[in-house]
C-alpha positions in Angstrom: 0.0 0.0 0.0 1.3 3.6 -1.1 1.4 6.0 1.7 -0.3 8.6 0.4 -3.4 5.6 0.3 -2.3 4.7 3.9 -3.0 8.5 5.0 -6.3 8.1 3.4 -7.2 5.1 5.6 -5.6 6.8 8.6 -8.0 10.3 8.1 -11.3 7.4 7.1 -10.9 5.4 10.3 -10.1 9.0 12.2 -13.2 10.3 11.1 -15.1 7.7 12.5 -14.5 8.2 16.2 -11.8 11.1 16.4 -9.4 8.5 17.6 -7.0 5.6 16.6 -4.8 3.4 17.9 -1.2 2.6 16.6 -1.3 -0.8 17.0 -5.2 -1.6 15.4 -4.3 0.1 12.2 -0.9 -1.8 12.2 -2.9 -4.9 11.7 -5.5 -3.6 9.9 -3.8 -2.0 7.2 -0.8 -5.1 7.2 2.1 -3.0 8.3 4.7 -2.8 11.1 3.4 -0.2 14.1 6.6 2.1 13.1 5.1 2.7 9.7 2.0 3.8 11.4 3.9 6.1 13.8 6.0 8.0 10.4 2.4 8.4 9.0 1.3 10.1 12.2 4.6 12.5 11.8 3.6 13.0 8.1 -0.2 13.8 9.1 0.4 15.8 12.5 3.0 18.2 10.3 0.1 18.9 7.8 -2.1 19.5 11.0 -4.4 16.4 10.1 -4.0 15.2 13.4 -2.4 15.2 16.9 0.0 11.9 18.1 -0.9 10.6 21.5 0.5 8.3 23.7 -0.6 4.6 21.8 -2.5 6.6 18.6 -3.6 9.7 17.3 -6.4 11.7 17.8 -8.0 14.5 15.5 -6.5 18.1 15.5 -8.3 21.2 16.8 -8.3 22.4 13.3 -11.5 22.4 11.5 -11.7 21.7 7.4 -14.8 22.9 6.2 -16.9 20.7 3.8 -16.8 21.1 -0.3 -19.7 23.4 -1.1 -22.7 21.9 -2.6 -22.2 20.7 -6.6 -25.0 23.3 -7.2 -23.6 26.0 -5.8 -19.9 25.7 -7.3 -21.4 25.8 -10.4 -21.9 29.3 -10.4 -18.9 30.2 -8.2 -15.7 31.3 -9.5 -17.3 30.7 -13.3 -15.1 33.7 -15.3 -11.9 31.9 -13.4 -13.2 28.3 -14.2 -13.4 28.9 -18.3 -10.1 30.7 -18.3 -8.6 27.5 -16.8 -10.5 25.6 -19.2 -9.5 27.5 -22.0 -5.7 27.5 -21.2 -6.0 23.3 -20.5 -7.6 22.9 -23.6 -4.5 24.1 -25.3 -2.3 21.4 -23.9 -4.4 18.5 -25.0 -3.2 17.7 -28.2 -5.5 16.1 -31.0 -6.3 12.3 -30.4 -5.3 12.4 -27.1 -6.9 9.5 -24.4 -8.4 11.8 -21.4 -9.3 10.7 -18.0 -11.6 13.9 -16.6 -12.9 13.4 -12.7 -16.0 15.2 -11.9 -16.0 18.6 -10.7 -17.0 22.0 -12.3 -13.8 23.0 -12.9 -13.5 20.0 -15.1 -17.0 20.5 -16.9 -15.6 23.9 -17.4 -12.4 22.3 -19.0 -14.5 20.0 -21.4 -16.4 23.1 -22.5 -13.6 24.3 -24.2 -12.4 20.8 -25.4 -15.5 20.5 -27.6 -14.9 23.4 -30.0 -11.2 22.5 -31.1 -10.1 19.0 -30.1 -10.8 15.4 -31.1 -10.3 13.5 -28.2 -11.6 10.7 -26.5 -13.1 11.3 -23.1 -13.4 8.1 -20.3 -14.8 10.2 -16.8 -17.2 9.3 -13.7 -19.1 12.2 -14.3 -22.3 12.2 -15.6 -22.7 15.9 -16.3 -19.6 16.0 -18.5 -20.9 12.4 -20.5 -24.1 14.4 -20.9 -22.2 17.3 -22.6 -20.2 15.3 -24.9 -22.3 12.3 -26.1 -24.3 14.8 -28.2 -21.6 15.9 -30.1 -20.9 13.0 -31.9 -17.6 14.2 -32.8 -16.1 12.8 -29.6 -16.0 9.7 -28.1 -16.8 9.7 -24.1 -17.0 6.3 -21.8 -19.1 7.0 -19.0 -17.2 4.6 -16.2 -19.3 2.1 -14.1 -20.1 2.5 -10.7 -22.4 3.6 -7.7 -23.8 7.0 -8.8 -23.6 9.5 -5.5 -26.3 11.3 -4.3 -24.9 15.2 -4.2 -22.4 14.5 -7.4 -23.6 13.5 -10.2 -21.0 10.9 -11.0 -20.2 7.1 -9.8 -17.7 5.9 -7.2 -16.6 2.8 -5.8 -14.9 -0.2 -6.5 -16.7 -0.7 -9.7 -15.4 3.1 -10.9 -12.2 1.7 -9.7 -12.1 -1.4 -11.4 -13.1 0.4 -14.7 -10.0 2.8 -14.5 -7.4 0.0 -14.2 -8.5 -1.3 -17.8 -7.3 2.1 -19.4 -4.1 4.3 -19.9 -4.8 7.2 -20.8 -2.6 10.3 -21.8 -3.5 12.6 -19.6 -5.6 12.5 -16.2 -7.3 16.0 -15.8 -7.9 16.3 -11.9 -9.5 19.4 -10.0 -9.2 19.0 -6.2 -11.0 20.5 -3.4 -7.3 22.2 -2.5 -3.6 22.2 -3.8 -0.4 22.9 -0.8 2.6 23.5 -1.7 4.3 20.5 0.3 1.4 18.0 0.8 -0.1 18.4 -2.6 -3.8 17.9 -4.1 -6.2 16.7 -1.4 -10.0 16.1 -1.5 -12.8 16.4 0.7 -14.4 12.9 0.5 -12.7 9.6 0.1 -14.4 8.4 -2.6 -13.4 11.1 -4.5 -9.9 10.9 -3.6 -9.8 7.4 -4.6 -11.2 8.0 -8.2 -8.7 10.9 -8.7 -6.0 8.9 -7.8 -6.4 6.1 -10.0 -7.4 7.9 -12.8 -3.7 9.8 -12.3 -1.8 6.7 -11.6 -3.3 4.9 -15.2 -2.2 8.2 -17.0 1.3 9.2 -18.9 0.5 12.9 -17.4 -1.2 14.4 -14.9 -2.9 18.0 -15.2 -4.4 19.6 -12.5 -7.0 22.4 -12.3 -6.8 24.5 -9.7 -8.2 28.2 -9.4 -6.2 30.7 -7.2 -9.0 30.2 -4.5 -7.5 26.7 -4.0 -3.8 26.8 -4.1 -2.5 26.6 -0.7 -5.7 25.2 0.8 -6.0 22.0 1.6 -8.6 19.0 2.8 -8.5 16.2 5.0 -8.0 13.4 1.9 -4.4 13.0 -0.1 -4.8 12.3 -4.1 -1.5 12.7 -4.7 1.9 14.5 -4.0 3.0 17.7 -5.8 6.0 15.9 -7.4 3.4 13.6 -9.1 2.0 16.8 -10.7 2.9 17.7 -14.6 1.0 20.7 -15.1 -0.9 23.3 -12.6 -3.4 25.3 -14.3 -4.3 28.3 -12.7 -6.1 31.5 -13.0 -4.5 34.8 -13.2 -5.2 36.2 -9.6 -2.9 33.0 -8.4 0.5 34.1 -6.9 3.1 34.2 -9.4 5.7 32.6 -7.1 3.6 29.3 -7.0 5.5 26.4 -8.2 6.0 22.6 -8.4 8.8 20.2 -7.8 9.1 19.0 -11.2 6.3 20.2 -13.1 4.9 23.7 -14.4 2.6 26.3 -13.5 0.5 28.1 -15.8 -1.1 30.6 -15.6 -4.5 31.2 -17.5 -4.9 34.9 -19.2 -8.9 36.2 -18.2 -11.1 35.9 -21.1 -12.4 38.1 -23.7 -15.9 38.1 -24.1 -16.8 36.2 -27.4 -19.7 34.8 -29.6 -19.8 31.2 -30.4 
């Protein structure tokens, strides 16, 4: 088991009862008790948690939830299609594309449609909906549990489906982006998706408006090494940068007629 899927566990079974012990997760996640105790060092310096004597317990600080779907979809819009827009020009023709859901994403495939033949395999619903009409490009809808406040599927089946792909490029928009610990997520499901989806991928893209960078939430998708490109809007700091990838920065749009 990765670590970064290890911290993930640690945060689920943390959530649960706002404790845990060293030694249960030892055994229940197959690994020696000092593994568990450098993943409690790892999680306490992103303030996650709080070691105590035998375990862990949850920190004082507070992450608030992910917004409703409804609502982001209005929220940071101009920012969102600039992002898009500025994505879109990286994909090049023919490309494989794994897309997770979010808005940012939906705002990404937007763009995608007017200037790139591509082929599309995502969990969301919303962005299958958008492309299927088009004819033009070809979208796979992955398998799975649809949730009940995203409209996209999740679980093992979603999971599954992903391992029987590689796909150029995984297009990823997390809840929040920091600088050391990387892209984290709100919900576990999620988290998992997004993960997969990068780790069957050549290259990994993530969307991120300004709002985001340097936030982060309580589930890991990946480390910012792991991270090719960071697409930005223009209101995001100029210093921000990644280990081995690059940071763009999206010009704001000009109002046009389509």
């Amino acid at each position: 088991m990765w670590t970064h899927e290890r911290h993930s566990r640690i945060i689920e079974e943390l959530s649960k009862s706002g404790k845990v012990n060293t030694r249960v997760l030892a055994d229940l996640l197959s690994v020696s008790r000092e593994t568990i105790r450098r993943d409690f060092l790892d999680l306490e310096e992103c303030g996650t948690l709080k070691r105590v004597h035998g375990g862990a317990v949850l920190s004082g600080r507070q992450i608030a939830p992910e917004p409703a779907f409804s609502d982001r979809l209005t929220a940071n819009a101009d920012a969102k299609r600039d992002i898009g827009k500025e994505a879109a020009a990286h994909i090049q023709p023919g490309s494989t594309l794994f897309i997770d859901a979010g808005t940012t994403t939906l705002a990404f495939v937007r763009e995608i449609l007017f200037h790139r033949d591509v082929r599309i395999i995502t969990n969301s619903i919303e962005i299958a909906k958008l492309v299927a009409p088009t004819g033009n490009l070809e979208v796979l809808l992955l398998g799975g549990k649809p949730h009940a406040e995203v409209p996209a599927t999740y679980g093992e089946l979603t999971l599954s489906e992903v391992d029987r792909f590689l796909a150029d490029f995984a297009v990823i928009s997390p809840v929040g982006f920091h600088p050391t610990r990387g892209a984290t997520d709100y919900e576990l499901h999620e988290a998992e998706v997004a993960r997969r989806m990068i780790r069957c991928s050549k290259s990994c893209i993530m969307l991120c408006h300004s709002d985001k960078l340097t936030m982060e939430s309580r589930v890991a998708i990946c480390r910012p090494e792991e991270v090719d490109h960071l697409i930005t809007d223009s209101k995001a700091d100029r210093g921000f940068s990644l280990p081995r990838g690059e940071v763009h920065f999206a010009r704001p749009h000009e109002t046009d007629v389509r």
